[in-house]
C-alpha positions as protocol buffer text, in pm:
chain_id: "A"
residue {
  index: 1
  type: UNK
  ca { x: 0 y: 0 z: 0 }
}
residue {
  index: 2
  type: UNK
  ca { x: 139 y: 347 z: -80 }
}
residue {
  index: 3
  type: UNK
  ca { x: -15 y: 630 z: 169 }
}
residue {
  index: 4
  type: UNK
  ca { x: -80 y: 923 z: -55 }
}
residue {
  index: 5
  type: UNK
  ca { x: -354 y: 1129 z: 102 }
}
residue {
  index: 6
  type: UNK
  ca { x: -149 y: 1436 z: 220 }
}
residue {
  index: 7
  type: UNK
  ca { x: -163 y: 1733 z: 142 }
}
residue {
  index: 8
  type: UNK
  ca { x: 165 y: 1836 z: 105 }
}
residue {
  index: 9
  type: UNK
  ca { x: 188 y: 2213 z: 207 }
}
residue {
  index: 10
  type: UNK
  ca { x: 557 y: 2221 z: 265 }
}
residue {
  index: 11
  type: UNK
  ca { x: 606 y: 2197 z: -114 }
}
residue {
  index: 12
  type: UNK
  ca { x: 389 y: 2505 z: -184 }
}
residue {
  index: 13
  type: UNK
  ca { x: 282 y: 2353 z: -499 }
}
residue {
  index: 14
  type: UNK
  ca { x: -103 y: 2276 z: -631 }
}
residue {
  index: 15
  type: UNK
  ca { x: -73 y: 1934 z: -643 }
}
residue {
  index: 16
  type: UNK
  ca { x: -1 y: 1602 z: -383 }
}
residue {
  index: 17
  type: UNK
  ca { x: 373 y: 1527 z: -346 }
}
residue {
  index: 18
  type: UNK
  ca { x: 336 y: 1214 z: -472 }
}
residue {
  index: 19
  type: UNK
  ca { x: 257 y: 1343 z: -821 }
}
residue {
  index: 20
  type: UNK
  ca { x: 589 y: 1562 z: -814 }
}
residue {
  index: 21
  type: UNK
  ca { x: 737 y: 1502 z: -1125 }
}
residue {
  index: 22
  type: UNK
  ca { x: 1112 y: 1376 z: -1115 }
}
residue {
  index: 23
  type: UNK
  ca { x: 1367 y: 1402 z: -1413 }
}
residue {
  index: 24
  type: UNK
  ca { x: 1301 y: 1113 z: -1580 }
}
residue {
  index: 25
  type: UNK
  ca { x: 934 y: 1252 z: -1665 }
}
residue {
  index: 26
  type: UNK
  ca { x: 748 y: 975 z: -1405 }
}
residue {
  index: 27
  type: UNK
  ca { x: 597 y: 1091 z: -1116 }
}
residue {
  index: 28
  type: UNK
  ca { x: 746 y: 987 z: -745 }
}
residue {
  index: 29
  type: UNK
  ca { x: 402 y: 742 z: -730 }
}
residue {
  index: 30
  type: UNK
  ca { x: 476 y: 654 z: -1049 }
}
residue {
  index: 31
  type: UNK
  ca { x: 836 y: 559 z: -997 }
}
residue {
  index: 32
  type: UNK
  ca { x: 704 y: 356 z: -662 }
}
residue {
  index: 33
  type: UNK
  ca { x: 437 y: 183 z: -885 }
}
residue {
  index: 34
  type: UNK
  ca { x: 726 y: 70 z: -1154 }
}
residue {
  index: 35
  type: UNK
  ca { x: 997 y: -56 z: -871 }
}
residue {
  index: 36
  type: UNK
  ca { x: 676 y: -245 z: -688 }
}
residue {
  index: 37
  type: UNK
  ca { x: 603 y: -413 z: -1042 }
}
residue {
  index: 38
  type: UNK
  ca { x: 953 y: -460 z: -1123 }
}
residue {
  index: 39
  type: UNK
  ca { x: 1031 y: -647 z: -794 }
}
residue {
  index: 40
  type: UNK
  ca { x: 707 y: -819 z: -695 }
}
residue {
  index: 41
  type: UNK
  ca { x: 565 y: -887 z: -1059 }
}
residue {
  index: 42
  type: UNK
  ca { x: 267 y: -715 z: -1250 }
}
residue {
  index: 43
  type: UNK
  ca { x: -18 y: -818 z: -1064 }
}
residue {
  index: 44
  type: UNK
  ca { x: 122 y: -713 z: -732 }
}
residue {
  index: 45
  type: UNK
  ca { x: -183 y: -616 z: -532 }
}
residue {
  index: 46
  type: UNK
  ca { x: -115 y: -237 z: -449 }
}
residue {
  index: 47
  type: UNK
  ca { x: -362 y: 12 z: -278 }
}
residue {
  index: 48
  type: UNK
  ca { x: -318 y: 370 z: -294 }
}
residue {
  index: 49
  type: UNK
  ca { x: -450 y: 604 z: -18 }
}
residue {
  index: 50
  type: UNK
  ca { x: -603 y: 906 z: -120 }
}
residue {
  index: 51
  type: UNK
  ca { x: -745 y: 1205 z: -7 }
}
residue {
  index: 52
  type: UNK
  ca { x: -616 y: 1568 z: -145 }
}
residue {
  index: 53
  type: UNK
  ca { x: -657 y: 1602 z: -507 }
}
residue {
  index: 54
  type: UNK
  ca { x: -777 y: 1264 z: -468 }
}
residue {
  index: 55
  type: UNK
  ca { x: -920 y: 1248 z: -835 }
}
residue {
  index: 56
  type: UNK
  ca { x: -607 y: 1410 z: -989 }
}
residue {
  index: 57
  type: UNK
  ca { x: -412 y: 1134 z: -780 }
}
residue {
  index: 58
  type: UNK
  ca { x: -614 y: 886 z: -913 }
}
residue {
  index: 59
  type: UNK
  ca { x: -609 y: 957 z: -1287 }
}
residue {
  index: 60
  type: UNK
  ca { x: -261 y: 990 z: -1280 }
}
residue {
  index: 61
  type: UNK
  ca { x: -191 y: 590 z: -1199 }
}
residue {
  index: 62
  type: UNK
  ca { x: -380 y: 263 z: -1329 }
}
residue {
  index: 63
  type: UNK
  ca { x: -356 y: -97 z: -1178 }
}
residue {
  index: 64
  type: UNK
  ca { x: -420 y: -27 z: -829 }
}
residue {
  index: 65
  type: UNK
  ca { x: -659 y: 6 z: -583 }
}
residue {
  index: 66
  type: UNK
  ca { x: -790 y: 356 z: -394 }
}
residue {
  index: 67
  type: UNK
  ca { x: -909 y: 389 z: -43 }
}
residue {
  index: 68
  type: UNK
  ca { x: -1020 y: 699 z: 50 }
}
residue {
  index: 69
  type: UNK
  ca { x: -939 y: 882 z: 389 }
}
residue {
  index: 70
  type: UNK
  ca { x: -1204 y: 1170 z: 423 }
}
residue {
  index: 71
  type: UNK
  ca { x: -981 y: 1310 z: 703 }
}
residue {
  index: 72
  type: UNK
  ca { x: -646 y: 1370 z: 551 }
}
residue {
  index: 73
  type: UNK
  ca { x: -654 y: 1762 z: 598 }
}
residue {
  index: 74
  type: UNK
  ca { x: -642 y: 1699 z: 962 }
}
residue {
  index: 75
  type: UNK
  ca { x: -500 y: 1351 z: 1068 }
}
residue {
  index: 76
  type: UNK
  ca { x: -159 y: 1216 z: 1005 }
}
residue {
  index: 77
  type: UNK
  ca { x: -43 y: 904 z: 821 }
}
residue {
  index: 78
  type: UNK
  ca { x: -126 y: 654 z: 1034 }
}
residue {
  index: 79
  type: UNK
  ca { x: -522 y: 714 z: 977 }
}
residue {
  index: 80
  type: UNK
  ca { x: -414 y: 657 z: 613 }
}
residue {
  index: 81
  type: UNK
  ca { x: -234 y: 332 z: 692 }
}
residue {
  index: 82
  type: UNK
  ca { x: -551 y: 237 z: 926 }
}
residue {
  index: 83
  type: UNK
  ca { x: -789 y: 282 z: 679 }
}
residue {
  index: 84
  type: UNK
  ca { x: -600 y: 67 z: 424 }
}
residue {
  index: 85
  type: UNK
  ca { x: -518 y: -211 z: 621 }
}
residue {
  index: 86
  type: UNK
  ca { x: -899 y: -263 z: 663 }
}
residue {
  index: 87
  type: UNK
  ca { x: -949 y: -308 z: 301 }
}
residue {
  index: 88
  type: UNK
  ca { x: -619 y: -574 z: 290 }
}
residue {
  index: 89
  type: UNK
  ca { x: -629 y: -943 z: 287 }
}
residue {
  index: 90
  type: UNK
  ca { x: -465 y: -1146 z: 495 }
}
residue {
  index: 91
  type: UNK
  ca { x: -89 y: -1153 z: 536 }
}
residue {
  index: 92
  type: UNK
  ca { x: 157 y: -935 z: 580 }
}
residue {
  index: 93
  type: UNK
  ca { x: 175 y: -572 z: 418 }
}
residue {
  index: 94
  type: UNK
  ca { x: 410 y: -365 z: 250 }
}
residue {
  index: 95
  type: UNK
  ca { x: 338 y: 3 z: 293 }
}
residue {
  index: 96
  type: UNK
  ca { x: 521 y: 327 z: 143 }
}
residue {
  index: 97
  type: UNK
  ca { x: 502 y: 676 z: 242 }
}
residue {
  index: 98
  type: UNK
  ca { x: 367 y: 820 z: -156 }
}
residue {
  index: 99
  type: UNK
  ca { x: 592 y: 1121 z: -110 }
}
residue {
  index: 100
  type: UNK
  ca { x: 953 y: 895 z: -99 }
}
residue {
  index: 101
  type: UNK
  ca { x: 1173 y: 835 z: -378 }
}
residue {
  index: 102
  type: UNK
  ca { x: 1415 y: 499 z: -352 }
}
residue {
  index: 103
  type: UNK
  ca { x: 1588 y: 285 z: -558 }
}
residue {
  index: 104
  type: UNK
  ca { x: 1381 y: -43 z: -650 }
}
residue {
  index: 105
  type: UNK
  ca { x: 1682 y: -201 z: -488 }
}
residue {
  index: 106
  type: UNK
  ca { x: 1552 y: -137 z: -149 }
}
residue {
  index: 107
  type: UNK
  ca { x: 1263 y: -351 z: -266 }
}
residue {
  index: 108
  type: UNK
  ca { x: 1477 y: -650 z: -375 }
}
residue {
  index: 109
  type: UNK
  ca { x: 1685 y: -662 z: -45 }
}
residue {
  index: 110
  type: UNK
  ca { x: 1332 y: -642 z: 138 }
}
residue {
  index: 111
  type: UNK
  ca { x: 1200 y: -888 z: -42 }
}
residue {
  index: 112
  type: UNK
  ca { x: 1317 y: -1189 z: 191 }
}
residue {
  index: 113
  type: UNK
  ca { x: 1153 y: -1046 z: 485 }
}
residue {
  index: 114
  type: UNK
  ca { x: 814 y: -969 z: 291 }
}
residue {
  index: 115
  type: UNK
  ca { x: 764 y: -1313 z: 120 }
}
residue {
  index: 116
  type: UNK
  ca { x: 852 y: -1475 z: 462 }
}
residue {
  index: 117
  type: UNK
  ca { x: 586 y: -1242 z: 616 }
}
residue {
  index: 118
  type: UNK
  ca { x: 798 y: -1075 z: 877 }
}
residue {
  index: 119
  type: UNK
  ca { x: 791 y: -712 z: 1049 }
}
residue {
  index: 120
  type: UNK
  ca { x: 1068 y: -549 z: 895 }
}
residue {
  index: 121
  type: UNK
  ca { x: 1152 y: -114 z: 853 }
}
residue {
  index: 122
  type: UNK
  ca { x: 1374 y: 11 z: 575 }
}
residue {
  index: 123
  type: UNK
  ca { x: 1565 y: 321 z: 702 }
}
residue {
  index: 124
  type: UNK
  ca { x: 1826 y: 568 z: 491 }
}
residue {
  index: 125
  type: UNK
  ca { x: 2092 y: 584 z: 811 }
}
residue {
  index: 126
  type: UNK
  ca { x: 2243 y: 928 z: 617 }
}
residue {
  index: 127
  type: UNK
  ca { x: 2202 y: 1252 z: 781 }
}
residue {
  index: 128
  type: UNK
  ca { x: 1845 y: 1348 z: 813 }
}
residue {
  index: 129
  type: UNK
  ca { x: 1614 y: 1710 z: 836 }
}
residue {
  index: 130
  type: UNK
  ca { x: 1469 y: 1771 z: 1147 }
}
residue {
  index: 131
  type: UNK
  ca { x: 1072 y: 1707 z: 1048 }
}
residue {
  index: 132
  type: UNK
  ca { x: 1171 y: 1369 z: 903 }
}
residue {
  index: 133
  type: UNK
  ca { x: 1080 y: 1029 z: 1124 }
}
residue {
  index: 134
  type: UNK
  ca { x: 1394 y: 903 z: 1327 }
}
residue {
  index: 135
  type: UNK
  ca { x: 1464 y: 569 z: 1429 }
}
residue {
  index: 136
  type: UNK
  ca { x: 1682 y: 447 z: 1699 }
}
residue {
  index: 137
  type: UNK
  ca { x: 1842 y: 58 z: 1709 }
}
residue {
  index: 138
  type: UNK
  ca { x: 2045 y: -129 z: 1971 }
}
residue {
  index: 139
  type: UNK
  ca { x: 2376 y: -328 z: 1897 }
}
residue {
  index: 140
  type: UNK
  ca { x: 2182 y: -578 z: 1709 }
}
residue {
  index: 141
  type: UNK
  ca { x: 2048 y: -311 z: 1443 }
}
């Protein structure tokens, strides 16, 4: 599932940040959407949460599945990630912040961990702005 319901104001653009167009002409959900195929195969089951722009957000991408959060102007991601895990099947779940770009080589080394259906969290250990998530780990990683 890729959470793409934001709205994102820090960008000061008109449209979500996952439609942000990168230099290659795709689109940051785009670019998720072709590393997800490339890794996991065509059919892989994706939903996309939506909620600003959500028809612009939706006409940009085919394949998938929506879920609408009604909300996103004033909850954070996890309501985004709730509502879209009720609307999964059973098993485990892959979910992507919409507004990330990563090299579908992240994907293949997760991709272990996700077929075996384990709890796993991919995290760039490079230097970091201060509104970004941080994660701490013990000895063991």
């Amino acid at each position: 599932m890729i959470l793409a319901a934001g709205m994102g104001t820090r960008l000061g653009r008109p449209w979500p940040k996952p439609l942000t167009p990168l230099h290659d002409g795709r689109s940051i959900l785009q670019r998720q959407l072709d590393g997800l195929r490339a890794v996991l195969g065509p059919a892989a089951d994706v939903t996309v949460v939506v909620g600003f722009a959500a028809e612009r957000v939706m006409a940009a991408v085919d394949g998938v599945r929506f879920s609408y959060n009604p909300h996103f102007a004033v909850t954070n991601p996890s309501q985004s990630l709730l509502r879209a895990l009720r609307t999964t099947r059973d098993g485990g779940v892959l979910w992507l912040n919409g507004d990330v770009v990563f090299d579908p080589a992240v994907l293949e080394a997760a991709l272990p961990a996700l077929l075996s259906d384990e709890s796993f969290v991919c995290v760039d250990t490079s230097t970091v702005a201060d509104e970004e998530v941080k994660y701490t780990v013990d000895a063991d990683g």
